[in-house]
C-alpha positions as CSV (number, residue, x, y, z in Angstrom):
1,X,-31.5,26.3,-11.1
2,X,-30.0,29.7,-11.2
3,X,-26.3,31.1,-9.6
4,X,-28.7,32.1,-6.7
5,X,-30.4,29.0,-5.9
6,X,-26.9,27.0,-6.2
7,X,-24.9,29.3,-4.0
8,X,-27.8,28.9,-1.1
9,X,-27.9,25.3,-1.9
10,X,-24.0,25.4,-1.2
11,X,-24.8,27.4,2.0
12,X,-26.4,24.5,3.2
13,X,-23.6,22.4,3.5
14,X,-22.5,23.5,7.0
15,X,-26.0,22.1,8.2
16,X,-26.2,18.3,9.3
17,X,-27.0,15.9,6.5
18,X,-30.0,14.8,8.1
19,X,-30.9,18.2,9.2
20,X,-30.6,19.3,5.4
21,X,-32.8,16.2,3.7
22,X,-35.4,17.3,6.4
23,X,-35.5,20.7,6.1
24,X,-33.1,22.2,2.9
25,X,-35.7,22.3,0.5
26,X,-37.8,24.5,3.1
27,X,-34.8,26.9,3.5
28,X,-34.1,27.1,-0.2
29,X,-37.6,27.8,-1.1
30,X,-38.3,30.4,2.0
31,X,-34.8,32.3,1.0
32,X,-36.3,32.1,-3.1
33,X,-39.5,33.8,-1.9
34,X,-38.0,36.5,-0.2
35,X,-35.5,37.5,-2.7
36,X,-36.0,40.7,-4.6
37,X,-36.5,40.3,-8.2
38,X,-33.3,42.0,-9.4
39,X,-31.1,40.3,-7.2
40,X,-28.7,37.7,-9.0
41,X,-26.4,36.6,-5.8
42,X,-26.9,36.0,-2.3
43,X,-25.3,39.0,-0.4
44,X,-23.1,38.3,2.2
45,X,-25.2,38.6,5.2
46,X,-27.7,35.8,4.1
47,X,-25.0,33.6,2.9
48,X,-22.9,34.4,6.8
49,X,-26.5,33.9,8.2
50,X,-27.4,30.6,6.8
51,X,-23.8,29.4,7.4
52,X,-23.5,30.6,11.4
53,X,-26.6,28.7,12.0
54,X,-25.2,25.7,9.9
55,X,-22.6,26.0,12.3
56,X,-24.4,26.1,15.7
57,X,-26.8,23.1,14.7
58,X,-23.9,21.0,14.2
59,X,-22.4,22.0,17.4
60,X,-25.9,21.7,19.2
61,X,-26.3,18.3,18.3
62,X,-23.1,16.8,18.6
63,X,-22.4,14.4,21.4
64,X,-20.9,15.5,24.8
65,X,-16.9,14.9,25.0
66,X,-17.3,12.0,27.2
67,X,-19.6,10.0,25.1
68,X,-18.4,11.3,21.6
69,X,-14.5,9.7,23.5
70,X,-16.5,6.2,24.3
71,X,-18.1,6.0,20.5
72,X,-14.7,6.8,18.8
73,X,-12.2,5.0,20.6
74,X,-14.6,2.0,22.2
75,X,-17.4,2.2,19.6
76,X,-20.2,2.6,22.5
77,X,-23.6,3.2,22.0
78,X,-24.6,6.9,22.1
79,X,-28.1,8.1,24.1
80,X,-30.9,8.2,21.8
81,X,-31.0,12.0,21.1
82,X,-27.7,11.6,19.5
83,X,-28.2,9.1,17.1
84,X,-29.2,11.3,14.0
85,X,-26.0,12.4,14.5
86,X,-24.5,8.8,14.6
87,X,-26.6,8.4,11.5
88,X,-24.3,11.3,10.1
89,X,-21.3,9.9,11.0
90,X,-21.2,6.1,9.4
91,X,-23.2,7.4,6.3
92,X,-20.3,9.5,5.8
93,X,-17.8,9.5,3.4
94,X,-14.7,8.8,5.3
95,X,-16.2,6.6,7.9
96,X,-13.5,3.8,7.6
97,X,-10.6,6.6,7.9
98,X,-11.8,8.3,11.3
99,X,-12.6,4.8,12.4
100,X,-8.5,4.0,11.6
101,X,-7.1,7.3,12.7
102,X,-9.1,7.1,15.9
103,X,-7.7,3.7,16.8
104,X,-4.1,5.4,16.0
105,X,-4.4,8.3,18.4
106,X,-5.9,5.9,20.9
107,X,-2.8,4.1,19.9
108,X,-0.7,6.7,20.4
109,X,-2.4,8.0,23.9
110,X,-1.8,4.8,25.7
111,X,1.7,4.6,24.6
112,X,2.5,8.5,25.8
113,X,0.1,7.2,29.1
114,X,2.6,3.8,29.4
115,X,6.0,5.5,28.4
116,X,7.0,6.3,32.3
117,X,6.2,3.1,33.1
118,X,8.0,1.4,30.4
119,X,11.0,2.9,32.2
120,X,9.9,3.0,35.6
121,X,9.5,-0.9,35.3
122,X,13.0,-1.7,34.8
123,X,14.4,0.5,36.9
124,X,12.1,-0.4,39.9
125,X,13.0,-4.3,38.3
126,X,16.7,-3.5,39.0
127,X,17.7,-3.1,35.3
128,X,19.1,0.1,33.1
129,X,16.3,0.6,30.7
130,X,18.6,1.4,28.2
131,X,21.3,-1.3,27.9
132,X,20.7,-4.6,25.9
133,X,20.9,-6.5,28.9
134,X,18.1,-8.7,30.1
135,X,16.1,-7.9,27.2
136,X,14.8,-10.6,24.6
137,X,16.4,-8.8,21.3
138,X,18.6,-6.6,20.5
139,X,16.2,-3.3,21.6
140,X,16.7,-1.6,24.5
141,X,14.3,-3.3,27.3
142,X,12.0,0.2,27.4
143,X,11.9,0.4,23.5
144,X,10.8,-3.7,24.4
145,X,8.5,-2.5,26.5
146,X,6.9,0.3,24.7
147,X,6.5,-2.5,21.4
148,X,4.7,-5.0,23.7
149,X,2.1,-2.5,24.8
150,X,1.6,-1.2,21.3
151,X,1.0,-4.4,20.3
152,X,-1.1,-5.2,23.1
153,X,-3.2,-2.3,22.0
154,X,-2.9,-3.0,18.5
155,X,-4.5,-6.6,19.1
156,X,-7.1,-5.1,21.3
157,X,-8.2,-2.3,18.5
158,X,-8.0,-5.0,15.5
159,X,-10.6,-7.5,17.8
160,X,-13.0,-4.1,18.7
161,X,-12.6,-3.4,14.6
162,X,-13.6,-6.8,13.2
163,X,-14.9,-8.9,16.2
164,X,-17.2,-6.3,17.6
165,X,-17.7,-5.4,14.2
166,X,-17.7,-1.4,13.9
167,X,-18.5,-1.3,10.5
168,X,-20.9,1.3,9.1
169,X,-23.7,-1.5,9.4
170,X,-23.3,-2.8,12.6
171,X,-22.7,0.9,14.4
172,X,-26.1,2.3,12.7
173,X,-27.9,-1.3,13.6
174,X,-26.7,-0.4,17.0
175,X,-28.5,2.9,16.9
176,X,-31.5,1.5,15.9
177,X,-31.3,2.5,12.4
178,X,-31.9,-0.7,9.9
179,X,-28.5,-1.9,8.4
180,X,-28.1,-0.4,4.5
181,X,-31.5,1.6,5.2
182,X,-32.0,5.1,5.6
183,X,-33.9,6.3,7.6
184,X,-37.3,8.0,6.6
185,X,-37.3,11.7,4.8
186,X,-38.3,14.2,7.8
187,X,-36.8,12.1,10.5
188,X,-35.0,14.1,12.7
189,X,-33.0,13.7,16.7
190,X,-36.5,14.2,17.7
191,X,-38.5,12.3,15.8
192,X,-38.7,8.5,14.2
């Protein structure tokens, strides 16, 4: 493998991993046949070519924001067009850390979402949300407040993690992909 084939192979990157088992080794060997013989390097229109439409497949077949919000935070199922790209997404490597750091913005939107009411409560309850008085510690009652819903929605994410189960296996079983199996060469959001 010469510096040309490498930097096309690294080209290939920005394209989906499924989308590059299927179809990479087409690519590579279409962009070797129509190189020149005296060229050593990929010029920078090829290379800006191959990665642009790296770039727009990805974004073609990602999920729509509403659904891509319900697999994140909820772990839902995904329509069937989308599930090479669900595929993607628990082979990859830092499945386990956007599963975590999606819980923790989810986290962190339902607290921003509860803060006026964490307030609002005591004050419509008759009680400065501020002082120490009427509270069970020595927190203010909307700091009190705030703690109980985060650990409300801590409890709830920790039973969707490991009593739902979204581990890698269960979320591709899910999607109709055999758990630990890949699916075959060629498959694609089309086909198989």
């Amino acid at each position: 493998m010469d510096a040309y084939e490498q930097r096309l192979r690294r080209a290939l990157r920005w394209y989906p991993r499924h989308y590059r088992e299927s179809r990479g080794e087409e690519i590579v060997a279409t962009a070797l046949e129509l190189r020149t013989s005296s060229a050593t390097t990929v010029d920078r229109a090829e290379l800006r070519g191959l990665v642009l439409a790296g770039v727009r497949t990805r974004l073609r077949e990602r999920p729509p924001l509403w659904a891509w919000a319900g697999y994140r935070l909820f772990g839902s199922r995904l329509p069937y067009q989308y599930r090479m790209w669900v595929r993607d997404d628990a082979a990859g490597r830092w499945f386990a850390v956007r599963r975590f750091g999606w819980g923790l913005v989810s986290l962190v939107a339902v607290m921003t979402a509860c803060a006026p009411l964490a307030v609002g409560g005591a004050l419509y309850a008759g009680l400065d949300p501020w002082s120490m008085e009427h509270t069970m510690g020595l927190v203010p009652k909307a700091v009190e407040t705030m703690l109980l819903l985060g650990a409300l929605w801590s409890a709830y994410w920790v039973v969707s993690q490991f009593v739902v189960r979204l581990d890698r296996n269960s979320v591709l079983a899910r999607h109709g992909f055999a758990p630990g199996a890949e699916p075959p060469v060629g498959a694609d959001r089309h086909h198989g």
